[in-house]
MMTF fields as JSON, N, C-alpha, C and O atoms, coordinates in Angstrom:
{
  "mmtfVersion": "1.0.0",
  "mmtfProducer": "UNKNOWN",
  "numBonds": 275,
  "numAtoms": 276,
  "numGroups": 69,
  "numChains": 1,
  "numModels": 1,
  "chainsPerModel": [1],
  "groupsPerChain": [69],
  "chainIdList": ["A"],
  "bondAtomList": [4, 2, 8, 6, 12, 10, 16, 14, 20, 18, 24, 22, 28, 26, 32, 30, 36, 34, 40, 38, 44, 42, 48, 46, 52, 50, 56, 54, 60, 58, 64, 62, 68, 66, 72, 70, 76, 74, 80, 78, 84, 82, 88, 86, 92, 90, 96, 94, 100, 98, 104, 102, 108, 106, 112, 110, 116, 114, 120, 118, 124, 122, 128, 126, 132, 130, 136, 134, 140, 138, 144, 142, 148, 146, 152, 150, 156, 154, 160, 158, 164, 162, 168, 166, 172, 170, 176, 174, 180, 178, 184, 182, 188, 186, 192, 190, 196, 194, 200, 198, 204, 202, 208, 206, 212, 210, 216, 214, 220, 218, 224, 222, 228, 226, 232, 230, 236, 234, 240, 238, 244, 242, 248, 246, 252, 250, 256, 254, 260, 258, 264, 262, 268, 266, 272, 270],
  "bondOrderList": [1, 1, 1, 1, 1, 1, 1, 1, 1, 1, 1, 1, 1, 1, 1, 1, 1, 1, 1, 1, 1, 1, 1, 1, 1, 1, 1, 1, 1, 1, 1, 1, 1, 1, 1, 1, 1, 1, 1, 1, 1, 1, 1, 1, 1, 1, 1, 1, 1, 1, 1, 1, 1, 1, 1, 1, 1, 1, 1, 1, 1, 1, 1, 1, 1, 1, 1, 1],
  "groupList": [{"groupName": "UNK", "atomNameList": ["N", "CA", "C", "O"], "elementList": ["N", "C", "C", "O"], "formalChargeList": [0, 0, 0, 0], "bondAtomList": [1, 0, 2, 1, 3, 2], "bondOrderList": [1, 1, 2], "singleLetterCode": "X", "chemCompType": "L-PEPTIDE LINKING"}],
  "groupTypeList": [0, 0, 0, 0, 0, 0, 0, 0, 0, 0, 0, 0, 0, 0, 0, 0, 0, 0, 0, 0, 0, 0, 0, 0, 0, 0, 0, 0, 0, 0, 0, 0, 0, 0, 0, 0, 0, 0, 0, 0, 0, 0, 0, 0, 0, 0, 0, 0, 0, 0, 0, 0, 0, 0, 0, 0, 0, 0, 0, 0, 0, 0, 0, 0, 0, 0, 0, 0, 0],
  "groupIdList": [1, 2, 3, 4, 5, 6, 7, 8, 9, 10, 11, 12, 13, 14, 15, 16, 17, 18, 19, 20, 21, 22, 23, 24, 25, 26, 27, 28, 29, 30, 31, 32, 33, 34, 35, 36, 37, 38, 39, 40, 41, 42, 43, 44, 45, 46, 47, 48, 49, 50, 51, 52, 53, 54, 55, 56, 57, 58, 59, 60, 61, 62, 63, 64, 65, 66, 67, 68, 69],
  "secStructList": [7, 7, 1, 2, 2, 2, 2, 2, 2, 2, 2, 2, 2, 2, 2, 2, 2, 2, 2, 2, 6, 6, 2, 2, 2, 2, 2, 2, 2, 2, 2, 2, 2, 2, 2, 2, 2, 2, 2, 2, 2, 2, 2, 2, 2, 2, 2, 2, 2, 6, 6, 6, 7, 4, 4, 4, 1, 7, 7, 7, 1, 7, 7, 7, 7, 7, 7, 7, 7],
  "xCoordList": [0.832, 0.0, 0.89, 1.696, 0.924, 1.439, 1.104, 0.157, 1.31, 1.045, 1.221, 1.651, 0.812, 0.066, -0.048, 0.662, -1.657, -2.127, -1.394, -1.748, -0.115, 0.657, 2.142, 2.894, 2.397, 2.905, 2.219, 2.835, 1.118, 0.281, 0.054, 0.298, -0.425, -0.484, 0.663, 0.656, 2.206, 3.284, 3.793, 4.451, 3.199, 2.737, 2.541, 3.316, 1.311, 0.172, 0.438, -0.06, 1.185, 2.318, 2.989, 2.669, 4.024, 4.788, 4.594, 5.287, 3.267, 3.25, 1.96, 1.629, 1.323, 1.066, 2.083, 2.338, 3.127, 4.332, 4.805, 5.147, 4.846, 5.823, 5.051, 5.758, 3.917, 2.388, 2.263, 1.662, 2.767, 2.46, 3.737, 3.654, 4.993, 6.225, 6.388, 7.361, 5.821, 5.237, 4.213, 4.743, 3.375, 2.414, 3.144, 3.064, 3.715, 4.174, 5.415, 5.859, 5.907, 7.126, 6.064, 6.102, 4.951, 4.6, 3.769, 3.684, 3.159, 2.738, 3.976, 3.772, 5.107, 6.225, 6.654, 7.164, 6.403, 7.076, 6.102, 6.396, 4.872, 3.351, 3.776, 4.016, 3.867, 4.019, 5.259, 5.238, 6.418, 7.783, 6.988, 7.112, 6.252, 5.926, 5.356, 5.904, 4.237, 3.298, 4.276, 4.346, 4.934, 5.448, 6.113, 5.682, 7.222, 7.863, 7.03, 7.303, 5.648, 4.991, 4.767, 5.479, 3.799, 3.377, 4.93, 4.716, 6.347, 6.832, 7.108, 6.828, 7.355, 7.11, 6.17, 6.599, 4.926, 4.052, 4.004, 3.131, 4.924, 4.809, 6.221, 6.641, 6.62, 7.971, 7.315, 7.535, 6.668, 6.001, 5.136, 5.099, 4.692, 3.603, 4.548, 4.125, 5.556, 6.636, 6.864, 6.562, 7.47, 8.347, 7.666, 8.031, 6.03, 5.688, 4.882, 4.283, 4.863, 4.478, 5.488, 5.206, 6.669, 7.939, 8.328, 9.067, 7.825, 7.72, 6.789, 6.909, 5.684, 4.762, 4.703, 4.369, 5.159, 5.691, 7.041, 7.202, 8.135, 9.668, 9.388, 9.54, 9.13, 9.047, 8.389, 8.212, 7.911, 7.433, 8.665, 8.683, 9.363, 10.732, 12.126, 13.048, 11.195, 12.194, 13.423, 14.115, 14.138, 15.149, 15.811, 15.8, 16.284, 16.62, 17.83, 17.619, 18.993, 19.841, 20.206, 20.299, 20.333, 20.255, 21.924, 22.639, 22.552, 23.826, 23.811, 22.884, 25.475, 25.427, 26.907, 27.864, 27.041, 27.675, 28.169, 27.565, 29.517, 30.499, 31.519, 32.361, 30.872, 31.599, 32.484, 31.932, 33.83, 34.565, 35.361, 35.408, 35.719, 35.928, 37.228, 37.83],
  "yCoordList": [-1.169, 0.0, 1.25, 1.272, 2.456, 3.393, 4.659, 4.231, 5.581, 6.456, 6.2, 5.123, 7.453, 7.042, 5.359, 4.502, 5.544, 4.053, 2.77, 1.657, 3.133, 1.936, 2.109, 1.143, 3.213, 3.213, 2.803, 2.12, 3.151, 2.788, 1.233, 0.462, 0.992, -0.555, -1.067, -1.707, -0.694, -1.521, -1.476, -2.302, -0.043, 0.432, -1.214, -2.144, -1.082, -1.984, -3.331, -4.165, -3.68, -4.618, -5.064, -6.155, -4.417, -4.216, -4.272, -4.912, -3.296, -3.669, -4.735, -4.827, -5.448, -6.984, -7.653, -8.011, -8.102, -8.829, -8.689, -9.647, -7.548, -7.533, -7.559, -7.694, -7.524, -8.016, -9.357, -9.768, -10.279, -11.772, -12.45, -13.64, -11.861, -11.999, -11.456, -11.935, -10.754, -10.279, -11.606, -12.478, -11.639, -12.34, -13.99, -14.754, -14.18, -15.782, -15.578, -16.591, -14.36, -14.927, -14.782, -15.791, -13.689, -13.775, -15.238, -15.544, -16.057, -17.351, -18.228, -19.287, -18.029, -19.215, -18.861, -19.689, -17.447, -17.333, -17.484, -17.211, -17.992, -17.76, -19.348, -19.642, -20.473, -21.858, -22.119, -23.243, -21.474, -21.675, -21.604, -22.64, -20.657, -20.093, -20.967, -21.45, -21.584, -22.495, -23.786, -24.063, -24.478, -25.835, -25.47, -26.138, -24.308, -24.033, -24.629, -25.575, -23.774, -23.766, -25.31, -26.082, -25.787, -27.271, -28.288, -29.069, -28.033, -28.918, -27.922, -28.652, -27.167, -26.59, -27.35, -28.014, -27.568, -28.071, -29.337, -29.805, -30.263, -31.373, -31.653, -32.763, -30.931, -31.209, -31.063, -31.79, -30.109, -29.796, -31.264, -31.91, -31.567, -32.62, -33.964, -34.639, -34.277, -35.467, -34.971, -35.538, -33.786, -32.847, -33.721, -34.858, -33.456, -33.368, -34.829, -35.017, -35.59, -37.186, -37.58, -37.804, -37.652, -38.323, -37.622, -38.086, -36.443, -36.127, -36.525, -36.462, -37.016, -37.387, -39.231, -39.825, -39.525, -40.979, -41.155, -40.987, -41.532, -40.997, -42.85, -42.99, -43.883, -45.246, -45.955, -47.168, -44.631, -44.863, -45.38, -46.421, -44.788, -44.629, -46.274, -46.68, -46.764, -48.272, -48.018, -48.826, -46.674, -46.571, -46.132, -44.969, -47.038, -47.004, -45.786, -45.153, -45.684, -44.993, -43.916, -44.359, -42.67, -41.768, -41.948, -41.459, -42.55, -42.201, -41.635, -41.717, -40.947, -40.937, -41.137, -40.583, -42.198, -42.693, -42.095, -42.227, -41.315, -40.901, -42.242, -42.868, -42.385, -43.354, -42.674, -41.906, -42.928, -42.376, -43.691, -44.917, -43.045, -44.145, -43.481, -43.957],
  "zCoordList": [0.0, 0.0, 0.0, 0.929, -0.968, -1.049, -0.024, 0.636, 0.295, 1.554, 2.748, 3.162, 3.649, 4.727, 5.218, 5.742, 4.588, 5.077, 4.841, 5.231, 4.013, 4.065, 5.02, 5.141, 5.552, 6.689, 7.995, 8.813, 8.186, 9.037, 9.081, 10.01, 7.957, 8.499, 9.049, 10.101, 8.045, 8.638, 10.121, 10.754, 10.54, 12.467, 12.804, 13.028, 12.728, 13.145, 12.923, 13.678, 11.951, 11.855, 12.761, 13.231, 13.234, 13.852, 15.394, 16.185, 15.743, 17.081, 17.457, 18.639, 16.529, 17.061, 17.204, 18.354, 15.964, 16.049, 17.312, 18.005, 17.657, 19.346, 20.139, 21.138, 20.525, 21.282, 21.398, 22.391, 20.473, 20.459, 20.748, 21.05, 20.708, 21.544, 22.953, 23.534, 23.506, 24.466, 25.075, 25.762, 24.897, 25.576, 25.677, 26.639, 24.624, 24.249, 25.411, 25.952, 25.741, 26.918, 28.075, 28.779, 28.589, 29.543, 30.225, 31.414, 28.891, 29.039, 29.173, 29.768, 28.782, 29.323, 30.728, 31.482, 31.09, 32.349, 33.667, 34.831, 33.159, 34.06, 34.42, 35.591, 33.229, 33.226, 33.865, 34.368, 34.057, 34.773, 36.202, 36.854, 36.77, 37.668, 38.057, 39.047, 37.687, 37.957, 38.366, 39.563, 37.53, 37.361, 39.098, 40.038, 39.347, 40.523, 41.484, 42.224, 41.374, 42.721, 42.54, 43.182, 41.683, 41.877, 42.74, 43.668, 42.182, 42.662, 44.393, 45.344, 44.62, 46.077, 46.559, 47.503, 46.288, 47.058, 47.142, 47.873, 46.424, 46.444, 47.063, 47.389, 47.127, 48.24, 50.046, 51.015, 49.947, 51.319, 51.353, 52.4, 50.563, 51.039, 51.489, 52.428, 50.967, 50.79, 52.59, 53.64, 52.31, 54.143, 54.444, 54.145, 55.369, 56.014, 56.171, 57.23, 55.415, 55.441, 56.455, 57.632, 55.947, 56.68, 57.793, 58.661, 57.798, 59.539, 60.588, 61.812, 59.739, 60.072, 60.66, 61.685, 59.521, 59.64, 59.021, 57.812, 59.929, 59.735, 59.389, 58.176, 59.887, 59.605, 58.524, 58.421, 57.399, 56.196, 55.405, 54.748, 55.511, 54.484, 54.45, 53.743, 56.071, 56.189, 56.109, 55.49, 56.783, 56.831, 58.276, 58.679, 58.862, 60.044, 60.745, 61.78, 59.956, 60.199, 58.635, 57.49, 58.996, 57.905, 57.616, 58.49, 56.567, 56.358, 54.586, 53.78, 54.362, 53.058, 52.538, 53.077, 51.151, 51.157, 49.824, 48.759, 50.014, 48.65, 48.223, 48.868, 46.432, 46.198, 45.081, 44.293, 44.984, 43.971, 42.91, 43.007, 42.26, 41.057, 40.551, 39.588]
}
């Protein structure tokens, strides 16, 4: 489009293109966010079982063993 209205559109162009790169990082960084919390809460739930019942786990003495090669 010649004129104006064909500067204008290439505007309008331009700032969807960066509107939908925009939104597409704010949806990856909403889902980072999310996945975080879900495993937070599933760490709290694990915590607090085995504090709950430390004889769930069938493990009598807590050791840890470095093996090198």
């Amino acid at each position: 489009m010649p004129g104006e209205a064909g500067s204008r559109f290439n505007e309008a162009i331009k700032w969807l293109t960066k509107n939908q790169r925009h939104q597409r990082l704010l949806y990856r960084n909403c889902l980072i966010s999310l996945v975080s919390s879900a495993e937070w809460f599933l760490s709290q739930v694990i915590t607090n079982y085995f504090a709950s019942f430390p004889d769930a786990s069938n493990i009598k003495d807590k050791t840890l063993i470095l093996l090198c090669y």
